[in-house]
Structure formats: structure tokens, C-alpha cells
mmJSON file of the N, C-alpha and C atoms, coordinates in Angstrom:
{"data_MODEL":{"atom_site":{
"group_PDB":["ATOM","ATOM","ATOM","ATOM","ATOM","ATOM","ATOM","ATOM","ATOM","ATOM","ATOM","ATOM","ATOM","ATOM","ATOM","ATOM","ATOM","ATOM","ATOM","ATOM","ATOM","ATOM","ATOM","ATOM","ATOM","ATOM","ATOM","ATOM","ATOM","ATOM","ATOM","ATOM","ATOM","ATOM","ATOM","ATOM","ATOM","ATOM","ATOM","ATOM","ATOM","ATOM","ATOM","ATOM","ATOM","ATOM","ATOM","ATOM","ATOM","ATOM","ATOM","ATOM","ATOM","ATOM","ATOM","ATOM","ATOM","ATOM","ATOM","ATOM","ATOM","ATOM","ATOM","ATOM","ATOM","ATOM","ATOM","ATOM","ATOM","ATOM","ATOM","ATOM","ATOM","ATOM","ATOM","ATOM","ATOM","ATOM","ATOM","ATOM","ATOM","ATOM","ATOM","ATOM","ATOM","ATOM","ATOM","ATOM","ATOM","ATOM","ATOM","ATOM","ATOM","ATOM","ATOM","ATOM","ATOM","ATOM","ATOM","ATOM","ATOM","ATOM","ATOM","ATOM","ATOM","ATOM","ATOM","ATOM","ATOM","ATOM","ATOM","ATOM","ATOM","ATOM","ATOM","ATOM","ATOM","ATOM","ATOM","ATOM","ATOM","ATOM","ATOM","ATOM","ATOM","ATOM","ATOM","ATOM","ATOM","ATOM","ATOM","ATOM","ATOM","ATOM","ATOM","ATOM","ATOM","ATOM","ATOM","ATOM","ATOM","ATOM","ATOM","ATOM","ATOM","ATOM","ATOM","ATOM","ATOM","ATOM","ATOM","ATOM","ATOM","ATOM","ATOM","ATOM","ATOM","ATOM","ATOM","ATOM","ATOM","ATOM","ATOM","ATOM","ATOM","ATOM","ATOM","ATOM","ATOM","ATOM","ATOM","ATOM","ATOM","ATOM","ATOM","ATOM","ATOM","ATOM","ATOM","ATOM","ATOM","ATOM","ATOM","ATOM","ATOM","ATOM","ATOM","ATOM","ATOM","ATOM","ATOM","ATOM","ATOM","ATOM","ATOM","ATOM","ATOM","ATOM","ATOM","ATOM","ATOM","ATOM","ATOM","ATOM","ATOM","ATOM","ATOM","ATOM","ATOM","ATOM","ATOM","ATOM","ATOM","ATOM","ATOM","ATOM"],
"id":[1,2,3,4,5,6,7,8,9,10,11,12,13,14,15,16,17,18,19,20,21,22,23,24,25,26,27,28,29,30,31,32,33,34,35,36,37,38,39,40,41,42,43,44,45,46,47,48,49,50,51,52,53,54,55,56,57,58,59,60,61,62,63,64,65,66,67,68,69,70,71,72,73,74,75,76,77,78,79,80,81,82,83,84,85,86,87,88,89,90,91,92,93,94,95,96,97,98,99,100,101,102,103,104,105,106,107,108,109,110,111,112,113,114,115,116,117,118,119,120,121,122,123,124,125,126,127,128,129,130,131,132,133,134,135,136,137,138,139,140,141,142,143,144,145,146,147,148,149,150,151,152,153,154,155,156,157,158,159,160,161,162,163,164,165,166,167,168,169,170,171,172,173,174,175,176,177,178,179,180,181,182,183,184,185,186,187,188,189,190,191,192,193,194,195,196,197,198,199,200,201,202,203,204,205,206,207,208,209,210,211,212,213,214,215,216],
"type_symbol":["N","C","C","N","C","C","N","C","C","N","C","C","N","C","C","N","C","C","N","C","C","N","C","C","N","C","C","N","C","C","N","C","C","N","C","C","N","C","C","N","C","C","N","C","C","N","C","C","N","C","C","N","C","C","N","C","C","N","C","C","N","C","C","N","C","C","N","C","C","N","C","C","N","C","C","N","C","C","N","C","C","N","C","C","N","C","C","N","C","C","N","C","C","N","C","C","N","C","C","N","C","C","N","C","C","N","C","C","N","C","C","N","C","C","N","C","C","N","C","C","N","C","C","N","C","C","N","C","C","N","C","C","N","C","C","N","C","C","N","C","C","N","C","C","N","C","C","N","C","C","N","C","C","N","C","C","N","C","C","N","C","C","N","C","C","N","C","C","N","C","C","N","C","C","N","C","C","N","C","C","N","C","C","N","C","C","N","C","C","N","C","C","N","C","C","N","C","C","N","C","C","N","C","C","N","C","C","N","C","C","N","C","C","N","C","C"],
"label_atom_id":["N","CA","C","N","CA","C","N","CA","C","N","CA","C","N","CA","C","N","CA","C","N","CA","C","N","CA","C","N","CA","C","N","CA","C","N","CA","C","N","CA","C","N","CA","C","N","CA","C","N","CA","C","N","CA","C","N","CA","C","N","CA","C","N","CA","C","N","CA","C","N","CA","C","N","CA","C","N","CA","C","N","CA","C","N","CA","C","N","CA","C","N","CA","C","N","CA","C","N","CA","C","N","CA","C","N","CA","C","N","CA","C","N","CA","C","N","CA","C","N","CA","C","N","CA","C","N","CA","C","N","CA","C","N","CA","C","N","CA","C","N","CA","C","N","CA","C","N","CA","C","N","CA","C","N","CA","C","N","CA","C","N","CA","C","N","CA","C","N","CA","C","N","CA","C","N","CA","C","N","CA","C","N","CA","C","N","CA","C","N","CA","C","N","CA","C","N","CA","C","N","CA","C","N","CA","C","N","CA","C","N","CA","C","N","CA","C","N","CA","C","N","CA","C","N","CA","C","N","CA","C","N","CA","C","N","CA","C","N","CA","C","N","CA","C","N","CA","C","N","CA","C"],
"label_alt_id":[null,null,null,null,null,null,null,null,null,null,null,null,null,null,null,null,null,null,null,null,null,null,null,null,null,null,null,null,null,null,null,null,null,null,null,null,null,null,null,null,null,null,null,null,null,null,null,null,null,null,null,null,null,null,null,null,null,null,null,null,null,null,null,null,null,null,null,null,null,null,null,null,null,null,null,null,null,null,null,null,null,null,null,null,null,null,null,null,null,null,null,null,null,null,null,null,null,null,null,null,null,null,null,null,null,null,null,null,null,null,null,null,null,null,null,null,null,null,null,null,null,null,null,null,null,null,null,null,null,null,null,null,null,null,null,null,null,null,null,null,null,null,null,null,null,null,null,null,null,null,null,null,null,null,null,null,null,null,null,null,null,null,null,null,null,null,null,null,null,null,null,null,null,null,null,null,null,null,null,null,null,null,null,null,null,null,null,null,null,null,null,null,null,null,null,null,null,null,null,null,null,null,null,null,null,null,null,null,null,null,null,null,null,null,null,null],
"label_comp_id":["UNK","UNK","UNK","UNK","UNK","UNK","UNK","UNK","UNK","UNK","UNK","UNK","UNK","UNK","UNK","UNK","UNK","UNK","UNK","UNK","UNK","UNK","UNK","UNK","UNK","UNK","UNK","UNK","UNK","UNK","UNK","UNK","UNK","UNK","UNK","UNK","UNK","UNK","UNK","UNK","UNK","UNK","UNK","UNK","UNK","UNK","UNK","UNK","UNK","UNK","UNK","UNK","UNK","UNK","UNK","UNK","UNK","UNK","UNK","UNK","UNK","UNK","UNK","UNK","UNK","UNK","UNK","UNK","UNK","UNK","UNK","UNK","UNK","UNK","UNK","UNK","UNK","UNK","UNK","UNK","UNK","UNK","UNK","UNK","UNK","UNK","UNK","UNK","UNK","UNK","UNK","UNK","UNK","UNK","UNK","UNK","UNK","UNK","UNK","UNK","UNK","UNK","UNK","UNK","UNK","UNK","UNK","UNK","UNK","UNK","UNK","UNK","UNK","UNK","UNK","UNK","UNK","UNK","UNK","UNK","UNK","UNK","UNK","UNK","UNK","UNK","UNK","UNK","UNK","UNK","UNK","UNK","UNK","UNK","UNK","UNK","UNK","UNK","UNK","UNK","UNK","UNK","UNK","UNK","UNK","UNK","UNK","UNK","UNK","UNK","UNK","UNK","UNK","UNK","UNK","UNK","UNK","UNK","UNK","UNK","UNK","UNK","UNK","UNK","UNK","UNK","UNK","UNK","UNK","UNK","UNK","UNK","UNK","UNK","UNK","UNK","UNK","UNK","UNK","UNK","UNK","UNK","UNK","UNK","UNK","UNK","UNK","UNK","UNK","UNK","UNK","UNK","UNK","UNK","UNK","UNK","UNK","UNK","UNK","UNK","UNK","UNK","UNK","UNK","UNK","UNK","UNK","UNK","UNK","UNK","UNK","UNK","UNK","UNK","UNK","UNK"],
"label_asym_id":["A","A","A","A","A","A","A","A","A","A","A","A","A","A","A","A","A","A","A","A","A","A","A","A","A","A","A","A","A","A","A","A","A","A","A","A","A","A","A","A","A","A","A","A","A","A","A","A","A","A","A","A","A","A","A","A","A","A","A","A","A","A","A","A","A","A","A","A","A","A","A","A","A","A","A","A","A","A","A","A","A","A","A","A","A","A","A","A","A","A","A","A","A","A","A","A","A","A","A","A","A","A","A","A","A","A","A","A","A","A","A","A","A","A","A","A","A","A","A","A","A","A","A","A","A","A","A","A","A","A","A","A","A","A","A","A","A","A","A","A","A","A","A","A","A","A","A","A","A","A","A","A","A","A","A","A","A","A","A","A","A","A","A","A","A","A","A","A","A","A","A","A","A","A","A","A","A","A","A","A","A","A","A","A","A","A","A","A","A","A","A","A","A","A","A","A","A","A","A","A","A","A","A","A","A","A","A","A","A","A","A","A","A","A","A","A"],
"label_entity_id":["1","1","1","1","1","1","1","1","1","1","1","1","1","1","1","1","1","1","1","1","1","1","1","1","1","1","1","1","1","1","1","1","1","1","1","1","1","1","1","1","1","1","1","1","1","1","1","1","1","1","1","1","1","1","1","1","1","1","1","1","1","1","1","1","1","1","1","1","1","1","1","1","1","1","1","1","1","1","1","1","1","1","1","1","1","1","1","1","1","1","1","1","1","1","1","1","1","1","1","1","1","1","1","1","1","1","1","1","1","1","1","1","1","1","1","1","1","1","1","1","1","1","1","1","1","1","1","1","1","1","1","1","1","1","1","1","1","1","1","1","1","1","1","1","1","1","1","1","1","1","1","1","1","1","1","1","1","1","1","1","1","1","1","1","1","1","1","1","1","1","1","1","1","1","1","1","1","1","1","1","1","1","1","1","1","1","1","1","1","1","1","1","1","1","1","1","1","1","1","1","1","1","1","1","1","1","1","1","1","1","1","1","1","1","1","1"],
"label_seq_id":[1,1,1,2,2,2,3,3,3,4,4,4,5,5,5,6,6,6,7,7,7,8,8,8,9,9,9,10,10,10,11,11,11,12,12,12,13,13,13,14,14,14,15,15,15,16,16,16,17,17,17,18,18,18,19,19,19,20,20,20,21,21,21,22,22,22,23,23,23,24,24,24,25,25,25,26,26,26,27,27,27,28,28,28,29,29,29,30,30,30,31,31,31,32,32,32,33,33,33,34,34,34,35,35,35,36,36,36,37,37,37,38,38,38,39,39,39,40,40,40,41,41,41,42,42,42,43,43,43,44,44,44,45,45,45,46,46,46,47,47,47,48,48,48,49,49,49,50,50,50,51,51,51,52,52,52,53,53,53,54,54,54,55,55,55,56,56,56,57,57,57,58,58,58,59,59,59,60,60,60,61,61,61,62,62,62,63,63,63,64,64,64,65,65,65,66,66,66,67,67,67,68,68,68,69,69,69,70,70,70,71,71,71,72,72,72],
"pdbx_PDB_ins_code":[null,null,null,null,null,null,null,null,null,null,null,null,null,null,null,null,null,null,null,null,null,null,null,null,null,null,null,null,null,null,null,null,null,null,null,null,null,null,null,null,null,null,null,null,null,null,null,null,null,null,null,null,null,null,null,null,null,null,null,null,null,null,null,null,null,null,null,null,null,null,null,null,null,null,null,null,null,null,null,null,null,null,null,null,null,null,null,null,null,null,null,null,null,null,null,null,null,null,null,null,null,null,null,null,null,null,null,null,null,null,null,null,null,null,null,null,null,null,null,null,null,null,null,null,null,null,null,null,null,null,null,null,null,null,null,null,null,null,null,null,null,null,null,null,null,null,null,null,null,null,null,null,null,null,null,null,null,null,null,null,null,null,null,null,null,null,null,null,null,null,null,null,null,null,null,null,null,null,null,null,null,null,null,null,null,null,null,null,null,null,null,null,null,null,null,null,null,null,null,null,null,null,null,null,null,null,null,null,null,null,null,null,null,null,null,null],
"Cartn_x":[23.256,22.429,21.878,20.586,20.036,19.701,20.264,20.1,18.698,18.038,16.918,16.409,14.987,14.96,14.612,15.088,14.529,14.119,13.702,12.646,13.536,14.617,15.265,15.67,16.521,17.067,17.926,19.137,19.869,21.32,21.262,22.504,21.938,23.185,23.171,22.545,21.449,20.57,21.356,22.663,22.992,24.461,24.561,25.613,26.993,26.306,26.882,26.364,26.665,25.986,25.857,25.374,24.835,25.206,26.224,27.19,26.764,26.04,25.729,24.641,24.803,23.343,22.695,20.959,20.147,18.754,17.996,17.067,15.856,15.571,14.755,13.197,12.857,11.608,11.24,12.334,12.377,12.211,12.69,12.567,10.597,10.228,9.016,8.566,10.196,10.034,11.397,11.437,12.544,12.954,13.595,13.773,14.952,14.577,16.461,16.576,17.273,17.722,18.858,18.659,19.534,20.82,22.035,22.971,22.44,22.927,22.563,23.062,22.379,22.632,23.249,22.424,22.069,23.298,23.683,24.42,24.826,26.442,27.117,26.889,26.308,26.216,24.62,24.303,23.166,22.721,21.786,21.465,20.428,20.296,19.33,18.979,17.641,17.611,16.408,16.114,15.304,14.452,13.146,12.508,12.491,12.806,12.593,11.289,10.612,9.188,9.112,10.45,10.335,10.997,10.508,10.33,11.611,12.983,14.35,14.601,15.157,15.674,16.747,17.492,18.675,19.112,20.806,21.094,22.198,21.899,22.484,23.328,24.28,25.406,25.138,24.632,24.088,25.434,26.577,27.801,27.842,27.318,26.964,26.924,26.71,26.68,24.927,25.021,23.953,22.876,23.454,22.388,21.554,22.43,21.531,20.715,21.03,19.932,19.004,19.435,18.111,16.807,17.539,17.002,15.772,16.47,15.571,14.625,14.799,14.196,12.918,13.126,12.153,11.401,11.873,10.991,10.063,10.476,9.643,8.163],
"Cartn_y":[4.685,4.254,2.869,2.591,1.675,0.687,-0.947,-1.23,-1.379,-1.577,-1.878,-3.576,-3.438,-4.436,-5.464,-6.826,-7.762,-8.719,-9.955,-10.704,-11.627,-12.305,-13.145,-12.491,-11.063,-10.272,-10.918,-11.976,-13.293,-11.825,-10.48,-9.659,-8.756,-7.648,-7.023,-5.63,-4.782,-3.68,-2.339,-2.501,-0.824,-0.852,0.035,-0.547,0.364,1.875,2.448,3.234,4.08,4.468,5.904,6.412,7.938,8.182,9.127,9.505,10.732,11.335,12.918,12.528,13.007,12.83,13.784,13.049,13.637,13.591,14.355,14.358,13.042,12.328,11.571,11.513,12.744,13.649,13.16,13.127,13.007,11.559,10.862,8.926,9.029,8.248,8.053,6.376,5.83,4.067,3.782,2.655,1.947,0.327,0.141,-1.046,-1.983,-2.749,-3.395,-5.015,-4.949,-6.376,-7.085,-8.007,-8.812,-9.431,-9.337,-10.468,-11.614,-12.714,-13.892,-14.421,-15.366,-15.868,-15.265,-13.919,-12.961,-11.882,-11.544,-10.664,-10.329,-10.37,-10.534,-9.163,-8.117,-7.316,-7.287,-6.358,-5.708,-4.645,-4.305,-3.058,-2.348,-0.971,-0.268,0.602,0.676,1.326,2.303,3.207,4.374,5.135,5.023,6.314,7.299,8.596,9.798,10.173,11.08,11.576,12.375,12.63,13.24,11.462,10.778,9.203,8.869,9.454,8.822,7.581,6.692,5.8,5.805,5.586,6.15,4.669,4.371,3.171,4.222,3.275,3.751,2.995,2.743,2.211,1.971,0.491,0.164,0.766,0.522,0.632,2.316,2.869,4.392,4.605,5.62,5.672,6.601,7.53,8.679,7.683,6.332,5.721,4.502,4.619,3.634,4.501,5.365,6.678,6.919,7.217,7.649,6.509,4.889,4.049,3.661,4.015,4.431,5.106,6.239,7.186,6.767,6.531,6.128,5.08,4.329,2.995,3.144,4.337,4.732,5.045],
"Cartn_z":[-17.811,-18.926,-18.626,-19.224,-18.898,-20.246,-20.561,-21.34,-21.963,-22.987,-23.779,-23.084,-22.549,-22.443,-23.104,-23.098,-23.915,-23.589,-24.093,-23.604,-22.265,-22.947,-21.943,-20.712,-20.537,-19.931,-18.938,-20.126,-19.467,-19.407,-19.294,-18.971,-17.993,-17.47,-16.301,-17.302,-16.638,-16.912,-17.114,-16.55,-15.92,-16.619,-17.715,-18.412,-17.634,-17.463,-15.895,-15.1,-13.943,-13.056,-13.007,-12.062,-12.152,-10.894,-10.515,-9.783,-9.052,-9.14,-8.581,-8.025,-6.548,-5.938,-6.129,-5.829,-6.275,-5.077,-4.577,-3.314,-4.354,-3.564,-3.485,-3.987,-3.939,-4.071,-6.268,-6.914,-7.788,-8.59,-7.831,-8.207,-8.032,-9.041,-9.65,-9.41,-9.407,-9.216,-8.898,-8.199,-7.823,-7.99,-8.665,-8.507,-8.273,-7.411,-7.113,-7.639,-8.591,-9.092,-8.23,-7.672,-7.311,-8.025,-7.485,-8.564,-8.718,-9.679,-10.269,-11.339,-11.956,-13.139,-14.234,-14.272,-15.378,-15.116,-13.914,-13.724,-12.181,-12.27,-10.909,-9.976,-10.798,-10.004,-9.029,-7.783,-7.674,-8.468,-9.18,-9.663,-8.837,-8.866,-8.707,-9.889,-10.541,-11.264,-10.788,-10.819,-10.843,-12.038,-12.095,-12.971,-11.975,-13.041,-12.503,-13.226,-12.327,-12.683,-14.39,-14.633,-16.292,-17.51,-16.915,-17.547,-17.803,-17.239,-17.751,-16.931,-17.219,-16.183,-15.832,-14.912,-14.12,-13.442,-14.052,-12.878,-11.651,-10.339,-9.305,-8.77,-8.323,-7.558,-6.27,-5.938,-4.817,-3.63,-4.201,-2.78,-1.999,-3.418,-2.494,-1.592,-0.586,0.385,0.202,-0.643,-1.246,-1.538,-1.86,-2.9,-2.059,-0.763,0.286,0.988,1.129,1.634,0.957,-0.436,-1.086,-1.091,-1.391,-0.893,0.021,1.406,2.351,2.47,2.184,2.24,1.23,0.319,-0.936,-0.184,0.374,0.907,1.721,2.494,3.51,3.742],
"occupancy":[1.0,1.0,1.0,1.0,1.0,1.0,1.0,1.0,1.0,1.0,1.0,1.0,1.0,1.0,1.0,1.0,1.0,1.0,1.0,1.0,1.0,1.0,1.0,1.0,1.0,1.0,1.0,1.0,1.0,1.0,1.0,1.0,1.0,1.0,1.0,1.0,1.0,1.0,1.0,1.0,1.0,1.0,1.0,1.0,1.0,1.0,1.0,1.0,1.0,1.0,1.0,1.0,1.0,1.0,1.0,1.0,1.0,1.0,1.0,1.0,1.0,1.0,1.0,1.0,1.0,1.0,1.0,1.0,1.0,1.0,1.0,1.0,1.0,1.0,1.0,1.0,1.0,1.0,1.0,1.0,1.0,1.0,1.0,1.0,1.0,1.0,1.0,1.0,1.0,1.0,1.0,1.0,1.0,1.0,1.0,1.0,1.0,1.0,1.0,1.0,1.0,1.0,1.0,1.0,1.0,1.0,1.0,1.0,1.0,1.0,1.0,1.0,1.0,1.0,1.0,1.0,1.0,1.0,1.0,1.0,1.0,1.0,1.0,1.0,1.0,1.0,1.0,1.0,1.0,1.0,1.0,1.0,1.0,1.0,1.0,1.0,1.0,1.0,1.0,1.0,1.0,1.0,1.0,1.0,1.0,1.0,1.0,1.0,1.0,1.0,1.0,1.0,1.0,1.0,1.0,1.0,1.0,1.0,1.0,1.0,1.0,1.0,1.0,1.0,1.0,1.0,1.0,1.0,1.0,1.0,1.0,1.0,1.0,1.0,1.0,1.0,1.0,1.0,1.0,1.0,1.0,1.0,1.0,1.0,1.0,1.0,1.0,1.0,1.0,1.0,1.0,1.0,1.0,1.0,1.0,1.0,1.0,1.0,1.0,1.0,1.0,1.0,1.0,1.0,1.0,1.0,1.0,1.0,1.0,1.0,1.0,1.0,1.0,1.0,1.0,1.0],
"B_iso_or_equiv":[0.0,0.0,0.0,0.0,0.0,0.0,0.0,0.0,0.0,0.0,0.0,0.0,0.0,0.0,0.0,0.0,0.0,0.0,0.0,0.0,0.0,0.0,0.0,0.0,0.0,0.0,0.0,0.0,0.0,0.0,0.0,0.0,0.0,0.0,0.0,0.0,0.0,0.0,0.0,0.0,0.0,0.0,0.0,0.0,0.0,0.0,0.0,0.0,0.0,0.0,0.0,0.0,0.0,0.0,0.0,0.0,0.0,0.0,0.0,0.0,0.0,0.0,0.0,0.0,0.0,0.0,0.0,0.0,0.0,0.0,0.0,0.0,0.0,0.0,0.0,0.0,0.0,0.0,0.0,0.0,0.0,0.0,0.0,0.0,0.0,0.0,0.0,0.0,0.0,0.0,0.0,0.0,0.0,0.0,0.0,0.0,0.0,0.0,0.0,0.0,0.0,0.0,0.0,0.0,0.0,0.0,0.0,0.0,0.0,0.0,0.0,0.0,0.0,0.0,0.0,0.0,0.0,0.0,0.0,0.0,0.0,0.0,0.0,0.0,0.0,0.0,0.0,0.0,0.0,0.0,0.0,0.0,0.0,0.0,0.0,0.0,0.0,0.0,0.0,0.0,0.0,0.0,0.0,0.0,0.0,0.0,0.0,0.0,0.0,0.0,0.0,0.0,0.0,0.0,0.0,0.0,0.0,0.0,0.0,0.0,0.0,0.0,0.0,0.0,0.0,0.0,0.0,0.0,0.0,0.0,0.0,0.0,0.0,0.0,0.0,0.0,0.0,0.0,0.0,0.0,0.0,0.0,0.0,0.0,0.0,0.0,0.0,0.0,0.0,0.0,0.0,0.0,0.0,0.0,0.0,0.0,0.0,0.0,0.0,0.0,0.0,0.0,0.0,0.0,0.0,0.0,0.0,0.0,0.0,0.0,0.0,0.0,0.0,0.0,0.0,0.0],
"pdbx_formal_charge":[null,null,null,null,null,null,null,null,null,null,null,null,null,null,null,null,null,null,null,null,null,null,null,null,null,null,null,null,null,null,null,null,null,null,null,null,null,null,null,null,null,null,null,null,null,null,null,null,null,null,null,null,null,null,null,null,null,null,null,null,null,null,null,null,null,null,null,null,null,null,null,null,null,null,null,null,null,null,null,null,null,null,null,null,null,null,null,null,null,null,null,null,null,null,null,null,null,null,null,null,null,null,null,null,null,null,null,null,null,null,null,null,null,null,null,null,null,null,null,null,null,null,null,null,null,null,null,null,null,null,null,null,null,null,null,null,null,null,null,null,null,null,null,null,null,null,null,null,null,null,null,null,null,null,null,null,null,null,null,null,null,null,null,null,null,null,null,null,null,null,null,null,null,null,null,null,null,null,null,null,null,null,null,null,null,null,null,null,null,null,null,null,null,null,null,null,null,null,null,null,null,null,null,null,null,null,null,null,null,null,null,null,null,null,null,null],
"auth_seq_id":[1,1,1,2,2,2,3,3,3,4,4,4,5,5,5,6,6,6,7,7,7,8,8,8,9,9,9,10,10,10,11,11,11,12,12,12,13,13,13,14,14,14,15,15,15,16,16,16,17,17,17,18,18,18,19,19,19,20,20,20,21,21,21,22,22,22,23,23,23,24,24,24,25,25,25,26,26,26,27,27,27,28,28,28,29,29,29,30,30,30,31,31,31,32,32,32,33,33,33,34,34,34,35,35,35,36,36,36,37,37,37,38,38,38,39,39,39,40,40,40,41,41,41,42,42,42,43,43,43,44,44,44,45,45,45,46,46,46,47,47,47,48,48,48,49,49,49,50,50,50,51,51,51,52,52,52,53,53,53,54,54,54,55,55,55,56,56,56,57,57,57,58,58,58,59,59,59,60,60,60,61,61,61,62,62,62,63,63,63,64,64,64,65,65,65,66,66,66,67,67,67,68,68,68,69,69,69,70,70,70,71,71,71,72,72,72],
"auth_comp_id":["UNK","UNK","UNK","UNK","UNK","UNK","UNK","UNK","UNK","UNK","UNK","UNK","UNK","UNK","UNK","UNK","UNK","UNK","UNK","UNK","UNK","UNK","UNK","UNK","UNK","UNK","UNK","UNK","UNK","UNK","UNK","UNK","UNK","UNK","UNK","UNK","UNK","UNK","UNK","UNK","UNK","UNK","UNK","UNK","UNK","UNK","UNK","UNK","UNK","UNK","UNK","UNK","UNK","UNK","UNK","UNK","UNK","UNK","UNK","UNK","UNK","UNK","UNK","UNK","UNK","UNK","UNK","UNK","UNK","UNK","UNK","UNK","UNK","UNK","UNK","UNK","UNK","UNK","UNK","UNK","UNK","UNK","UNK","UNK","UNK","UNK","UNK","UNK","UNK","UNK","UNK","UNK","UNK","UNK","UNK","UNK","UNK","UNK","UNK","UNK","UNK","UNK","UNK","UNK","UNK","UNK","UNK","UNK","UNK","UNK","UNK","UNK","UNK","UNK","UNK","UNK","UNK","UNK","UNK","UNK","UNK","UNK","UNK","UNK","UNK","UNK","UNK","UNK","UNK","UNK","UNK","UNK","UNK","UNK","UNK","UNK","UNK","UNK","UNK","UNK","UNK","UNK","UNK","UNK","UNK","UNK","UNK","UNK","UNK","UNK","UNK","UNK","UNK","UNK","UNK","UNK","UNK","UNK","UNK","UNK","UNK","UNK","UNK","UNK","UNK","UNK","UNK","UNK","UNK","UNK","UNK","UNK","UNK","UNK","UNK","UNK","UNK","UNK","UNK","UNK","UNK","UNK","UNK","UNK","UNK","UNK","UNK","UNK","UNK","UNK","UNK","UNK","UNK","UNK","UNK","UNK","UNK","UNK","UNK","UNK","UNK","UNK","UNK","UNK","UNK","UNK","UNK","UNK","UNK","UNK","UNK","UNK","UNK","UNK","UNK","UNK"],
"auth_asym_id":["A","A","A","A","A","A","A","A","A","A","A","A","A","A","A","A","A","A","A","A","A","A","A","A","A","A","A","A","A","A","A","A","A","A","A","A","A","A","A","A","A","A","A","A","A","A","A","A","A","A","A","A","A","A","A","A","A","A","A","A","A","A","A","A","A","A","A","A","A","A","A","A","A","A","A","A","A","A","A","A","A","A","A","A","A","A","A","A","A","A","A","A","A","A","A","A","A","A","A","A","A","A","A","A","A","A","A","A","A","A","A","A","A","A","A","A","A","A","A","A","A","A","A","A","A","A","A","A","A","A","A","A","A","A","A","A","A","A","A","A","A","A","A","A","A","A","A","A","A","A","A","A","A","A","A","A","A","A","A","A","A","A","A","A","A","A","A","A","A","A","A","A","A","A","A","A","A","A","A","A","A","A","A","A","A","A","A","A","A","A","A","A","A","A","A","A","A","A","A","A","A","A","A","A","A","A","A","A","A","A","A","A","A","A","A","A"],
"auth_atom_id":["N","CA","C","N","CA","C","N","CA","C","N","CA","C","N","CA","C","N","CA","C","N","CA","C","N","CA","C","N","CA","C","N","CA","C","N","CA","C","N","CA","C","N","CA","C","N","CA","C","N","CA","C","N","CA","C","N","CA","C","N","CA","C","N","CA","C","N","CA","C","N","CA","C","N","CA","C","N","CA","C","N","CA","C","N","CA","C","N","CA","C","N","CA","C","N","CA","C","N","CA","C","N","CA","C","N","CA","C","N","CA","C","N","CA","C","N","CA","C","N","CA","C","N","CA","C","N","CA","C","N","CA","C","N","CA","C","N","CA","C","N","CA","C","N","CA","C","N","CA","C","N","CA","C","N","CA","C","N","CA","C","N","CA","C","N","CA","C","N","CA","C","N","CA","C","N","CA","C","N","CA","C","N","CA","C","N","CA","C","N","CA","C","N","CA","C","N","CA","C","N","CA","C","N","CA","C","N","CA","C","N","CA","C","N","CA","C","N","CA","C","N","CA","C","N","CA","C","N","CA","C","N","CA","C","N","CA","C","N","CA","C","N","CA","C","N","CA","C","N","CA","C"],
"pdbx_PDB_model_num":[1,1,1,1,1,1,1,1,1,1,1,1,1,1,1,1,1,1,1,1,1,1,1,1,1,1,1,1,1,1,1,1,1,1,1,1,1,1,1,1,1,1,1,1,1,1,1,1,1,1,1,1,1,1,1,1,1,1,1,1,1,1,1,1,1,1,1,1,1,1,1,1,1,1,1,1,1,1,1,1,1,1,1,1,1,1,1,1,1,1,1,1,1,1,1,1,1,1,1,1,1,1,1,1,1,1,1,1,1,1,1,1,1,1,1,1,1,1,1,1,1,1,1,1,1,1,1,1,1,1,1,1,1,1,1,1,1,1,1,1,1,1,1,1,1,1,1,1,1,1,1,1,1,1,1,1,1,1,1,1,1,1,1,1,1,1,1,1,1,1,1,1,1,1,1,1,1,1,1,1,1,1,1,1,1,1,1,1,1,1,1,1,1,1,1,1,1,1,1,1,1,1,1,1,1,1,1,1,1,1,1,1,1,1,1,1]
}}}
């Protein structure tokens, strides 16, 4: 689940993660937040092409692939 965003967005986005991989073909957008100020973690969050947003677990192994693959 992905929190609501708000203006400051002084917290971490991904309240938890999405565990079942999924082929790549389907991510619509990607985006990777860095840790920081705001939040000790990395996030990845994902739209899928039917407009859900999806957080991902950068330590994955599925989820550095899909990564890739997307970047490509």
C-alpha cells in the first residue's frame, strides 16, 4: 500500500510491500525514492497499467530484476 500523498511528504511512501512477483510488462511507471530525511528506507514504488500503485522491496532479488529490466 501506498500512502496518500501530501504536500510536505516529510514520511516514508510504502507503508508495505508487494511480495509476489510479477513480469515487468505490467509496471506503467517506476519510481525509486532514496532513504533520507523523510525516510530510512529506499522505496520503489510502481504504477501498474490498470492505475494501482504498488510498493516493492528494493532487497528483492525479483525486484532488482524487474528493475532492470524496466530501465532498459
Amino acid at each position: 500500500a501506498v500512502r496518500p500523498r501530501i504536500s510536505t511528504e516529510l514520511r516514508c511512501q510504502c507503508i508495505n510491500t508487494h511480495s509476489k512477483p510479477f513480469h515487468p510488462k505490467y509496471i506503467k511507471e517506476l519510481r525509486v525514492i532514496e532513504s533520507g530525511p523523510h525516510c530510512a528506507n529506499s522505496e520503489i514504488i510502481v504504477k501498474l497499467h490498470n492505475g494501482l500503485d504498488v510498493c516493492l522491496d528494493p532487497k528483492e532479488k525479483w525486484v532488482q530484476t524487474v528493475v532492470q529490466v524496466f530501465l532498459k
